[in-house]
PyMOL Python script that loads the backbone (N, CA, C, O; Angstrom):
from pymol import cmd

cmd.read_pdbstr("""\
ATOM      1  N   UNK A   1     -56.767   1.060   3.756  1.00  0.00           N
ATOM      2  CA  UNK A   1     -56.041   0.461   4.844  1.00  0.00           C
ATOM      3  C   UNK A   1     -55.265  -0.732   4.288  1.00  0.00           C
ATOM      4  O   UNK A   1     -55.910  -1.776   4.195  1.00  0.00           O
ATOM      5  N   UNK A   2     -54.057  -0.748   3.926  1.00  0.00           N
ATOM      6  CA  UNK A   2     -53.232  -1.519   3.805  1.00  0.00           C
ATOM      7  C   UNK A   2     -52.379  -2.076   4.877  1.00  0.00           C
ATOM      8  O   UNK A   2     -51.735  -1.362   5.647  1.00  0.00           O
ATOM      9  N   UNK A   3     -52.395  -3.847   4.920  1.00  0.00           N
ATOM     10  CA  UNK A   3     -51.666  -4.591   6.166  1.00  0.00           C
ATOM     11  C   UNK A   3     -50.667  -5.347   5.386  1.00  0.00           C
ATOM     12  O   UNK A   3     -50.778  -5.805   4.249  1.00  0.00           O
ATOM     13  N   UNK A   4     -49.491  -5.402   6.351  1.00  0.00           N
ATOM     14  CA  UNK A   4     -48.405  -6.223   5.747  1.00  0.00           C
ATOM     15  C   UNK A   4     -48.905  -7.629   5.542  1.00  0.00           C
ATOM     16  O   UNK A   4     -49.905  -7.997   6.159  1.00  0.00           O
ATOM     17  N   UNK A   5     -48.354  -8.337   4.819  1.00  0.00           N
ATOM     18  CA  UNK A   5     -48.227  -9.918   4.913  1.00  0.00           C
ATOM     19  C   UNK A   5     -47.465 -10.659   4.224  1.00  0.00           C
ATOM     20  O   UNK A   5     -47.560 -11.096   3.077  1.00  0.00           O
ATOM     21  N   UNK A   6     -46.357 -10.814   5.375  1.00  0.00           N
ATOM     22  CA  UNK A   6     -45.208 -10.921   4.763  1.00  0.00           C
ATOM     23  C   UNK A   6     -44.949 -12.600   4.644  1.00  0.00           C
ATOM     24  O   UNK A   6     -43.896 -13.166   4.352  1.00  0.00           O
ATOM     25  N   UNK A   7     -46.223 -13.179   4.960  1.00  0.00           N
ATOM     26  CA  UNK A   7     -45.907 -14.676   4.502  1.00  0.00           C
ATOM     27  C   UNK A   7     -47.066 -14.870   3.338  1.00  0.00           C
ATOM     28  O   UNK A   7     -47.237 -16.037   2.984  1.00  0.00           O
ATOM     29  N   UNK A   8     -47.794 -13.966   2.769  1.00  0.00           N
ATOM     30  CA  UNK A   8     -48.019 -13.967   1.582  1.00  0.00           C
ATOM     31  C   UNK A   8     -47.624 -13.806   0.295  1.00  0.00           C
ATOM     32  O   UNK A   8     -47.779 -12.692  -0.205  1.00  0.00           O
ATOM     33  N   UNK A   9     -47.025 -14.904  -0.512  1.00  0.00           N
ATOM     34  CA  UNK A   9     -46.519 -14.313  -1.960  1.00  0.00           C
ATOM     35  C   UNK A   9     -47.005 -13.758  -3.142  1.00  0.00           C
ATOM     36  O   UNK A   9     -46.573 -13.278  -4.190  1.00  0.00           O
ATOM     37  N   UNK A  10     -48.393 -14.078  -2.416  1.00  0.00           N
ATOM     38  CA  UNK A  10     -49.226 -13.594  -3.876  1.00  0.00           C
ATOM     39  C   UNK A  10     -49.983 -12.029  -3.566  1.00  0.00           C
ATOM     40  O   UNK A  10     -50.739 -11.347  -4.257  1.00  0.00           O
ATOM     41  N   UNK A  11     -49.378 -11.819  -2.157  1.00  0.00           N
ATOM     42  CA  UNK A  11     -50.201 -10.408  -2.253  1.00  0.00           C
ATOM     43  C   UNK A  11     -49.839  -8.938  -2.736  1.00  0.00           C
ATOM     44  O   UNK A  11     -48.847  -8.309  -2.367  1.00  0.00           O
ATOM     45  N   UNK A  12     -50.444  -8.663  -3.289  1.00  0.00           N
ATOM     46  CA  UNK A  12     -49.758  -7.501  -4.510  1.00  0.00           C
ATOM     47  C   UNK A  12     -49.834  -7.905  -5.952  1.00  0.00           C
ATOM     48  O   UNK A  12     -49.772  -7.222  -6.974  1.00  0.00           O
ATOM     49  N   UNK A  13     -49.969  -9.074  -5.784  1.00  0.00           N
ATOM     50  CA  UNK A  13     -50.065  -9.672  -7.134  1.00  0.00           C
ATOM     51  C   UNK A  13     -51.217  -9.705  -8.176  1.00  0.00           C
ATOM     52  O   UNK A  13     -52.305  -9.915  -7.640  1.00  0.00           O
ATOM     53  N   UNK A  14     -51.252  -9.586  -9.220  1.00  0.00           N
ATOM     54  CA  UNK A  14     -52.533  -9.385  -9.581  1.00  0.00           C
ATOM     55  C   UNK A  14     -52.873 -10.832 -10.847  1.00  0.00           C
ATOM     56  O   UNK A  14     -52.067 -10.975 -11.767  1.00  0.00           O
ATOM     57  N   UNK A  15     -53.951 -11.670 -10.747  1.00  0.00           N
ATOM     58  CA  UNK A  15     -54.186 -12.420 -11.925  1.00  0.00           C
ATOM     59  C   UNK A  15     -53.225 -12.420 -13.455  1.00  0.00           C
ATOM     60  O   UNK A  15     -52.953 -13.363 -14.198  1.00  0.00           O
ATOM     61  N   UNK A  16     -53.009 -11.546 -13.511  1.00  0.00           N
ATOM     62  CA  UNK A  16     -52.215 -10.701 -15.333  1.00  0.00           C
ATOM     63  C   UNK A  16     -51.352 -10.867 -14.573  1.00  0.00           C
ATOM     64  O   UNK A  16     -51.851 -11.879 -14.081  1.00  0.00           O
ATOM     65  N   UNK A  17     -50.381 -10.733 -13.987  1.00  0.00           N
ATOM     66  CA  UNK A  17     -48.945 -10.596 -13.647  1.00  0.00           C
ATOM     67  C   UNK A  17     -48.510 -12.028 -13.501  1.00  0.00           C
ATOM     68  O   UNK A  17     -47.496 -12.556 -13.960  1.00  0.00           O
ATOM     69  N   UNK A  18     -49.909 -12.797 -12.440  1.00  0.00           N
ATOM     70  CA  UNK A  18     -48.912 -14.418 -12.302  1.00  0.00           C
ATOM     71  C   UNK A  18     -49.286 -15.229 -13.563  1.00  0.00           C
ATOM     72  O   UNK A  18     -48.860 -16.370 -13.743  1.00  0.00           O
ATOM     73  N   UNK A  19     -49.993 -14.673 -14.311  1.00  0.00           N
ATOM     74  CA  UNK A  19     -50.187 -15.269 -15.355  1.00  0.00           C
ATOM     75  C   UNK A  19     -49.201 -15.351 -16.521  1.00  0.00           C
ATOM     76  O   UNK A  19     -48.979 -16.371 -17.174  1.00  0.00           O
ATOM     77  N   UNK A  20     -48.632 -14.142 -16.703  1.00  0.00           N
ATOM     78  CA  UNK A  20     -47.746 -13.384 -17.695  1.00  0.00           C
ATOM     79  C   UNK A  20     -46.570 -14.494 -17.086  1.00  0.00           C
ATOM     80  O   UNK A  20     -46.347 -15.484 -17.783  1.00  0.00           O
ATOM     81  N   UNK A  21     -46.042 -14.379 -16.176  1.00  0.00           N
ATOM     82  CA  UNK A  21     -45.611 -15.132 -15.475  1.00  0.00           C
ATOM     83  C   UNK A  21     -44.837 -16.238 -15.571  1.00  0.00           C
ATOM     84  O   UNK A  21     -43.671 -16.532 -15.835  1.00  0.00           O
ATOM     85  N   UNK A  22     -46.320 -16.991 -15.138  1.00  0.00           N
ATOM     86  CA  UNK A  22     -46.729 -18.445 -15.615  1.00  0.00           C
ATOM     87  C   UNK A  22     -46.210 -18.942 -17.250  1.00  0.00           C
ATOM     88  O   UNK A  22     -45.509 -19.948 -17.356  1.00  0.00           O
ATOM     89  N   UNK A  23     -46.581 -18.223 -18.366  1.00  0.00           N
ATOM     90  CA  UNK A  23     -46.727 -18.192 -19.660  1.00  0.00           C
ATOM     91  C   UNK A  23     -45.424 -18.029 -19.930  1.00  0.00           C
ATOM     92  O   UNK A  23     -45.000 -18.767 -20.820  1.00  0.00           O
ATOM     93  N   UNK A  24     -44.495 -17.138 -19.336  1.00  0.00           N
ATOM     94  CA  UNK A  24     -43.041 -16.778 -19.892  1.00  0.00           C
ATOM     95  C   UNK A  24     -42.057 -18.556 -19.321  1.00  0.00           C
ATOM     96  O   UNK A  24     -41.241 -19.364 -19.765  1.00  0.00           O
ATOM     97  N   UNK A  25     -42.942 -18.274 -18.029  1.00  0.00           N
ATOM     98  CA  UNK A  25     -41.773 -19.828 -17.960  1.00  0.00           C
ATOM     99  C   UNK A  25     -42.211 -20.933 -18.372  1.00  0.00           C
ATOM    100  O   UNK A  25     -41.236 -21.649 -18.596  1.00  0.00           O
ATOM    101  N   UNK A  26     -43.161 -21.464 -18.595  1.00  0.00           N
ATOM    102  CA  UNK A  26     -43.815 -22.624 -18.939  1.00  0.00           C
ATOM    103  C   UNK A  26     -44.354 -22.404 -20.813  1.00  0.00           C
ATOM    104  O   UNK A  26     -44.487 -23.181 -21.758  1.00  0.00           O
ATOM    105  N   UNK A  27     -44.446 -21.639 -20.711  1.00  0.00           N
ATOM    106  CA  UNK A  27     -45.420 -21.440 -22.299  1.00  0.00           C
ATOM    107  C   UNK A  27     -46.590 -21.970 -22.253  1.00  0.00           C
ATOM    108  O   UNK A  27     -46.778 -22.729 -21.303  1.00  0.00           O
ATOM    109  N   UNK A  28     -47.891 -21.730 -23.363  1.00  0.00           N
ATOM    110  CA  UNK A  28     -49.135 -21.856 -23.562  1.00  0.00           C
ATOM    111  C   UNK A  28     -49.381 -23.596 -23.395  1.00  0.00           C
ATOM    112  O   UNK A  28     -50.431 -24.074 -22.966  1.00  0.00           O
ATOM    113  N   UNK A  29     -48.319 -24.318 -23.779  1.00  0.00           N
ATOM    114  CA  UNK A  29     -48.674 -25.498 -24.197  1.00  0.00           C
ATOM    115  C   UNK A  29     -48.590 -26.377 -22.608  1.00  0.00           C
ATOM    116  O   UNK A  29     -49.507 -26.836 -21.927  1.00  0.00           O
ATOM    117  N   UNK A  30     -47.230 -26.376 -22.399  1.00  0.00           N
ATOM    118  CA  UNK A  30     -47.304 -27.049 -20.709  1.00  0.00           C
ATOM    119  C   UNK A  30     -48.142 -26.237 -19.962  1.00  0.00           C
ATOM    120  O   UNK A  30     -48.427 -26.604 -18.822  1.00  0.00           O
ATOM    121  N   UNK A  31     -48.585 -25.206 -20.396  1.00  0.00           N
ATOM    122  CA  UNK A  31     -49.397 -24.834 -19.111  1.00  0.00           C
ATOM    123  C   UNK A  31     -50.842 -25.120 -19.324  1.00  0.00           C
ATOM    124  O   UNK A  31     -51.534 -24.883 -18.334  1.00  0.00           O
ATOM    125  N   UNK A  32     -51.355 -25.489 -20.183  1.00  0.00           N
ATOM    126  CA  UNK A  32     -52.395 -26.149 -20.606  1.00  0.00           C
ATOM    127  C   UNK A  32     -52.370 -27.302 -20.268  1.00  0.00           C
ATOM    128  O   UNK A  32     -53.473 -27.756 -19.962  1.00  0.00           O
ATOM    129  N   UNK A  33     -51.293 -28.161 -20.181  1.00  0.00           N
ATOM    130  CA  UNK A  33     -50.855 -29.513 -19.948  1.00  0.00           C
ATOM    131  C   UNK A  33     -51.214 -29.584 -18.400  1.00  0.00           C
ATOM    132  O   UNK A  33     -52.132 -30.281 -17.966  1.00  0.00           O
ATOM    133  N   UNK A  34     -50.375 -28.772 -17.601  1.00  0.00           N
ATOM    134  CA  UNK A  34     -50.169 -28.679 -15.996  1.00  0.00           C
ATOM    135  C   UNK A  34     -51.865 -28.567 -15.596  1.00  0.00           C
ATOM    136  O   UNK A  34     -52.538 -29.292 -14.863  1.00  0.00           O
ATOM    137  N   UNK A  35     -52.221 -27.429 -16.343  1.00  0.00           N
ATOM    138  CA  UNK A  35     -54.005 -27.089 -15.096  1.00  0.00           C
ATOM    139  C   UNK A  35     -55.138 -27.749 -15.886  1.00  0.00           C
ATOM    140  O   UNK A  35     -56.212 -28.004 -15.340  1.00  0.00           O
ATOM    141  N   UNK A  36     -54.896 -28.024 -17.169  1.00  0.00           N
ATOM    142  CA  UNK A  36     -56.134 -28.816 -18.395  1.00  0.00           C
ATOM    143  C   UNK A  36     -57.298 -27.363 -18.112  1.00  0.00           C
ATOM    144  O   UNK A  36     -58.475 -27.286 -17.761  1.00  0.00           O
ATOM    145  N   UNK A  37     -56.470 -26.577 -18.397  1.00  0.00           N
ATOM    146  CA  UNK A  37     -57.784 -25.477 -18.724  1.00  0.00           C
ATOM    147  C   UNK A  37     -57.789 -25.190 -20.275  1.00  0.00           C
ATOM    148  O   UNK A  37     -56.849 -24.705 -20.905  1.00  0.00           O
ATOM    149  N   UNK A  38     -58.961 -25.559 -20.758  1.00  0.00           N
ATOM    150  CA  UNK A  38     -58.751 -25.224 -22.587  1.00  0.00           C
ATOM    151  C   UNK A  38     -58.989 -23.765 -22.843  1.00  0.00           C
ATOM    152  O   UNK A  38     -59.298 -23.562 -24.017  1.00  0.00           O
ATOM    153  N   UNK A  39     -58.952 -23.010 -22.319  1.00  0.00           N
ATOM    154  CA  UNK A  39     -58.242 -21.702 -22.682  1.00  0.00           C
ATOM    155  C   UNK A  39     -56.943 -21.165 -23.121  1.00  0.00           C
ATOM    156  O   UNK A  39     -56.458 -20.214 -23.734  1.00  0.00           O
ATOM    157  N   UNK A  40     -56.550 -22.489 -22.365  1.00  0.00           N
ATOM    158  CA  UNK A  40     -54.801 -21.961 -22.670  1.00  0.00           C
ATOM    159  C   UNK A  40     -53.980 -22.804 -23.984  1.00  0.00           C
ATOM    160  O   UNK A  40     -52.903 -22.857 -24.578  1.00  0.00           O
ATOM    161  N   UNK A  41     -55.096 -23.289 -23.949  1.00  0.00           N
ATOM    162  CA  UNK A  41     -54.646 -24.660 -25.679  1.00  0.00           C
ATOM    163  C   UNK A  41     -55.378 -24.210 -26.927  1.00  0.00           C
ATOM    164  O   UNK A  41     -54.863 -24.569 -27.986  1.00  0.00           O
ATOM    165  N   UNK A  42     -56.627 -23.398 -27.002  1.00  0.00           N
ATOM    166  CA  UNK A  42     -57.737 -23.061 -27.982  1.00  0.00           C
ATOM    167  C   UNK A  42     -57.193 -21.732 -27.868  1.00  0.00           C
ATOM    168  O   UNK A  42     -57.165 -21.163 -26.777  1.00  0.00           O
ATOM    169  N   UNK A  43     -56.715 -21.144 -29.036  1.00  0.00           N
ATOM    170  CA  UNK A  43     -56.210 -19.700 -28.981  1.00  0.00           C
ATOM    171  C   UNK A  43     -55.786 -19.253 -28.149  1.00  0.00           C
ATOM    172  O   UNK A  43     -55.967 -18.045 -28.299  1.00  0.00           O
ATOM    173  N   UNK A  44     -55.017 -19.519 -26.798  1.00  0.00           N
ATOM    174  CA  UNK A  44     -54.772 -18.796 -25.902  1.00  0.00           C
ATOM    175  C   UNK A  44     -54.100 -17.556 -25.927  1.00  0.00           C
ATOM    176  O   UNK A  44     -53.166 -17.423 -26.717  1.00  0.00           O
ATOM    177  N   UNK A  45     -54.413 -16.675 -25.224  1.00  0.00           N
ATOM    178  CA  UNK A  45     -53.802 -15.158 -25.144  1.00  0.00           C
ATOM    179  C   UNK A  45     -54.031 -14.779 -22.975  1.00  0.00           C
ATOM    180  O   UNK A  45     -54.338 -15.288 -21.897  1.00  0.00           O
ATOM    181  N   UNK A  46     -53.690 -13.833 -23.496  1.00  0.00           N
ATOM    182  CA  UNK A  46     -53.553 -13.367 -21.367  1.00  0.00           C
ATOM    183  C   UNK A  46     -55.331 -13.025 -21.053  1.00  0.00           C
ATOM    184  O   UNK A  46     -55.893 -13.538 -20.085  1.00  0.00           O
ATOM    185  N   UNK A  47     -55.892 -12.315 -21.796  1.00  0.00           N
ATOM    186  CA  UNK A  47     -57.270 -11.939 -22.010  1.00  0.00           C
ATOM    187  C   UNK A  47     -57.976 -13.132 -21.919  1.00  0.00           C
ATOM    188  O   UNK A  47     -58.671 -13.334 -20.923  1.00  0.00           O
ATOM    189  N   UNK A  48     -57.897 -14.015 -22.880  1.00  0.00           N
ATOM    190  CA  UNK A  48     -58.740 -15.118 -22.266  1.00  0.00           C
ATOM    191  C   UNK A  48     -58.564 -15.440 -21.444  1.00  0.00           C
ATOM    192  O   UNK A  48     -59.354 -15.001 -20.608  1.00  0.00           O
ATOM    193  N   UNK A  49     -57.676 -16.247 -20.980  1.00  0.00           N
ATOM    194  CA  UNK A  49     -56.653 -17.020 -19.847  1.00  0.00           C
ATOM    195  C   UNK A  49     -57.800 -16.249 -18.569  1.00  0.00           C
ATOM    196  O   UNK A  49     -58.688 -16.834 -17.949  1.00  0.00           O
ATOM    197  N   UNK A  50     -57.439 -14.922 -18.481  1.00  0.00           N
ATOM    198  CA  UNK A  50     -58.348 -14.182 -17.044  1.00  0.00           C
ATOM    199  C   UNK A  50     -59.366 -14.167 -17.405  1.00  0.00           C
ATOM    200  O   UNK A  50     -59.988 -14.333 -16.356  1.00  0.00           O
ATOM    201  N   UNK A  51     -60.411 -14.047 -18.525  1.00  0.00           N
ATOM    202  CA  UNK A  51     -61.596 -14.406 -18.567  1.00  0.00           C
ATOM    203  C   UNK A  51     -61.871 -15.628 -17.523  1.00  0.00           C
ATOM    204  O   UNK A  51     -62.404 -15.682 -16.415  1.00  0.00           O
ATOM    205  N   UNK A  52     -61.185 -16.706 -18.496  1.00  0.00           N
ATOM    206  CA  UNK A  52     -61.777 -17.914 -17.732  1.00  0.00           C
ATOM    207  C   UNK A  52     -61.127 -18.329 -16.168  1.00  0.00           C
ATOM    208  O   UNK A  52     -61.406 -19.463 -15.779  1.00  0.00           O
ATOM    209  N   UNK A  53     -60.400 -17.587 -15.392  1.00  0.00           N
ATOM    210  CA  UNK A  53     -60.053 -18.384 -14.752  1.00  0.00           C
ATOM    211  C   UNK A  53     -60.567 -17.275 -13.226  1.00  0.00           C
ATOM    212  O   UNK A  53     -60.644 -17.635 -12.051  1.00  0.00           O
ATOM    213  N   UNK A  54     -60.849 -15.866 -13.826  1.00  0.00           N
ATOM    214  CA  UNK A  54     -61.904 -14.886 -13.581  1.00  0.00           C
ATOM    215  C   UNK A  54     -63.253 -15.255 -12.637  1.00  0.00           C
ATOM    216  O   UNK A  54     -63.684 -14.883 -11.546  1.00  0.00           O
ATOM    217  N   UNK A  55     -63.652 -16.161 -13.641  1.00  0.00           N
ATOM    218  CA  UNK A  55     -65.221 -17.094 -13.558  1.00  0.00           C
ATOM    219  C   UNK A  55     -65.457 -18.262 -12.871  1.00  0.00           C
ATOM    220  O   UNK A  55     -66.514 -18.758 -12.481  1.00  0.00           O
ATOM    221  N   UNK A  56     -64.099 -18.697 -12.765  1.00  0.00           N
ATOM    222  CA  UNK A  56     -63.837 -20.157 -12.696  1.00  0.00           C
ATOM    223  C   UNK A  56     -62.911 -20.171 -11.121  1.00  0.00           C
ATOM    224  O   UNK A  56     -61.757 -19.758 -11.004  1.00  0.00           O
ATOM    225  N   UNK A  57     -63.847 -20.812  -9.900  1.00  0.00           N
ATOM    226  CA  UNK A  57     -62.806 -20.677  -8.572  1.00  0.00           C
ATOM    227  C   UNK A  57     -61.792 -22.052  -8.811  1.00  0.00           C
ATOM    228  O   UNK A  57     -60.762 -22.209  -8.155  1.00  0.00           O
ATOM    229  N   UNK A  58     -62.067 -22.616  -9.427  1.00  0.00           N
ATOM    230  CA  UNK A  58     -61.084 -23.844  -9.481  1.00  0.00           C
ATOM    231  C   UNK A  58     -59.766 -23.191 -10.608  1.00  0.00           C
ATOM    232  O   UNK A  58     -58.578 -23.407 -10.368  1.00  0.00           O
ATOM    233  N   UNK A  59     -60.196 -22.450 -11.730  1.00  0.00           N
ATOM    234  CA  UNK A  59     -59.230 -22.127 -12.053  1.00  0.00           C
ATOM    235  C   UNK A  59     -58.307 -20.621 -11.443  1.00  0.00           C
ATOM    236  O   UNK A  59     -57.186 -20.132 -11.584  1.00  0.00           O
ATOM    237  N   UNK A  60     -59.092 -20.430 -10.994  1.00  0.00           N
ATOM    238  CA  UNK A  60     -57.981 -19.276  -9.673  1.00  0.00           C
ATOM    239  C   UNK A  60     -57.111 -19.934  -8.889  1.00  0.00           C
ATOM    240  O   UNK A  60     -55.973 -19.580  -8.581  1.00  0.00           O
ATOM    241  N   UNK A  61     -57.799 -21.089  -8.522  1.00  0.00           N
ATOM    242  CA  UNK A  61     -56.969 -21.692  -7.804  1.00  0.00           C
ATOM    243  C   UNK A  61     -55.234 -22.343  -8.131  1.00  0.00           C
ATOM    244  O   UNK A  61     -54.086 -22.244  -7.700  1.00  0.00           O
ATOM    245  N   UNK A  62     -56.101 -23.091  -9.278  1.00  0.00           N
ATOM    246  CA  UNK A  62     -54.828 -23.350  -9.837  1.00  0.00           C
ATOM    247  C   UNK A  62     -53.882 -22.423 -10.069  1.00  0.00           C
ATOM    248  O   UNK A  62     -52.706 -22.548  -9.728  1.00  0.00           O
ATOM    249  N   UNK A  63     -54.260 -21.657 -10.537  1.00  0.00           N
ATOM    250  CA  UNK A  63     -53.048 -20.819 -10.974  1.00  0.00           C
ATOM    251  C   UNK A  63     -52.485 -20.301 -10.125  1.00  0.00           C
ATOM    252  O   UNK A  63     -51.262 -20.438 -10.086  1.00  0.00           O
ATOM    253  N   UNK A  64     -53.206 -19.455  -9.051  1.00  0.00           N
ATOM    254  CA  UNK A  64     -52.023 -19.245  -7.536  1.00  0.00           C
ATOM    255  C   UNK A  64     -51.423 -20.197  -7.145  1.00  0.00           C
ATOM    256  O   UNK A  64     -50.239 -20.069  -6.834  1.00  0.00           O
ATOM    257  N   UNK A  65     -52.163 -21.597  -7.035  1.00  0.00           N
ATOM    258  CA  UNK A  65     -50.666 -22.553  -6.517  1.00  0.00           C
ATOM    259  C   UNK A  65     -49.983 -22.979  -7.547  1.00  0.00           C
ATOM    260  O   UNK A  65     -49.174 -23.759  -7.046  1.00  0.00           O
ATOM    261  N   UNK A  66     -49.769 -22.946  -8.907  1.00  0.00           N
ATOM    262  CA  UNK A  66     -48.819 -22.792  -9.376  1.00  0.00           C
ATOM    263  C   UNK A  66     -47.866 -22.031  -9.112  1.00  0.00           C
ATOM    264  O   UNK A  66     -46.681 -22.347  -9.013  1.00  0.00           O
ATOM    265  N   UNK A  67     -48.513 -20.614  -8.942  1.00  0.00           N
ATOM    266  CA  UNK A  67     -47.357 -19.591  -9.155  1.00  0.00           C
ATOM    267  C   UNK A  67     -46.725 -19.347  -7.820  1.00  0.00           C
ATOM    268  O   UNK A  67     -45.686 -18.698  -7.695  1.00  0.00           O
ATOM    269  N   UNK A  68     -47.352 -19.864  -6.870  1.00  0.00           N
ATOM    270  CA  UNK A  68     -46.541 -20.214  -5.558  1.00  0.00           C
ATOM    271  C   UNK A  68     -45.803 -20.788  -5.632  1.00  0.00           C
ATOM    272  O   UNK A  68     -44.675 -20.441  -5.281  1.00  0.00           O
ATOM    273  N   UNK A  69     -46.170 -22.317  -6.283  1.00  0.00           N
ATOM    274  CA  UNK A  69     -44.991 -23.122  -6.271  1.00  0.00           C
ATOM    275  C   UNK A  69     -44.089 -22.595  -7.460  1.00  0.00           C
ATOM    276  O   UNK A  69     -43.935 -23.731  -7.911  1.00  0.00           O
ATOM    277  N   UNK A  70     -43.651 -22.120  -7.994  1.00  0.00           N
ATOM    278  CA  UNK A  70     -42.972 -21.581  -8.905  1.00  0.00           C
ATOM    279  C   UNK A  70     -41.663 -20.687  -8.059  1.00  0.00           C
ATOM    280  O   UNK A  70     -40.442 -20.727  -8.208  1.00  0.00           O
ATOM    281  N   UNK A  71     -42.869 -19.596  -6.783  1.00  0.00           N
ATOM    282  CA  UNK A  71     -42.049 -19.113  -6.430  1.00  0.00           C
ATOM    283  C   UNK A  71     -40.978 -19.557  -5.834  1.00  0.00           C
ATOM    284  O   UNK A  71     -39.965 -18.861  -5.779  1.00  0.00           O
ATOM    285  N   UNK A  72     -41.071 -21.379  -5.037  1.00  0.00           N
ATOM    286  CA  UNK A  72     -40.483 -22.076  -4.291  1.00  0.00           C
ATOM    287  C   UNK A  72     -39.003 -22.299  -4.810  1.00  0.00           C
ATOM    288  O   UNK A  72     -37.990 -22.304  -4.110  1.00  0.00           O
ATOM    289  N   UNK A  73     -39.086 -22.484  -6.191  1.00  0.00           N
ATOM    290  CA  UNK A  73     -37.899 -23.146  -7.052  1.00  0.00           C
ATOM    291  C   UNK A  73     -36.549 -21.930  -7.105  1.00  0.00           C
ATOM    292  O   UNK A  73     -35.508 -22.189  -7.709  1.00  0.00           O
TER     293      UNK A  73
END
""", "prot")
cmd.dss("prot")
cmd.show_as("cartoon", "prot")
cmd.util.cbc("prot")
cmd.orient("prot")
C-alpha cells in the first residue's frame, strides 16, 4: 500500500542516495565538518557513512535535514 506525500522530500529516498548526494556536493571533508560524524573524516566511503548513521538516530537525523535543506537551495 503505497500513499502519496507530496510534502515529503525525502520519501522515496533511500539513506545511499541522500548520501551519494550529500558527498557529490559537499565532499567527504565539509561534510564531516557540517554533522562531526568521524566516519566521514576516518576513511570515509558510502558503506561506512550508512553503517554509522544506520545505528546512530542522531546521525539519520542529520543527514535528512541536511539533504532537505539542500533541497531548499
Amino acid at each position: 500500500m503505497t500513499t502519496d506525500q507530496p510534502n515529503n522530500p525525502t520519501h522515496g529516498v533511500t539513506l545511499e542516495m541522500m548520501l551519494t548526494h550529500l558527498v557529490n556536493i559537499y565532499g567527504w571533508d565539509e561534510l564531516s565538518d557540517m554533522t562531526k560524524i568521524k566516519a566521514f573524516a576516518v576513511n570515509p566511503s558510502i558503506k561506512s557513512g550508512l553503517n554509522f548513521i544506520r545505528k546512530t538516530p542522531w546521525g539519520k537525523k542529520k543527514i535528512e535535514d541536511l539533504y532537505r535543506d539542500c533541497l531548499k537551495k
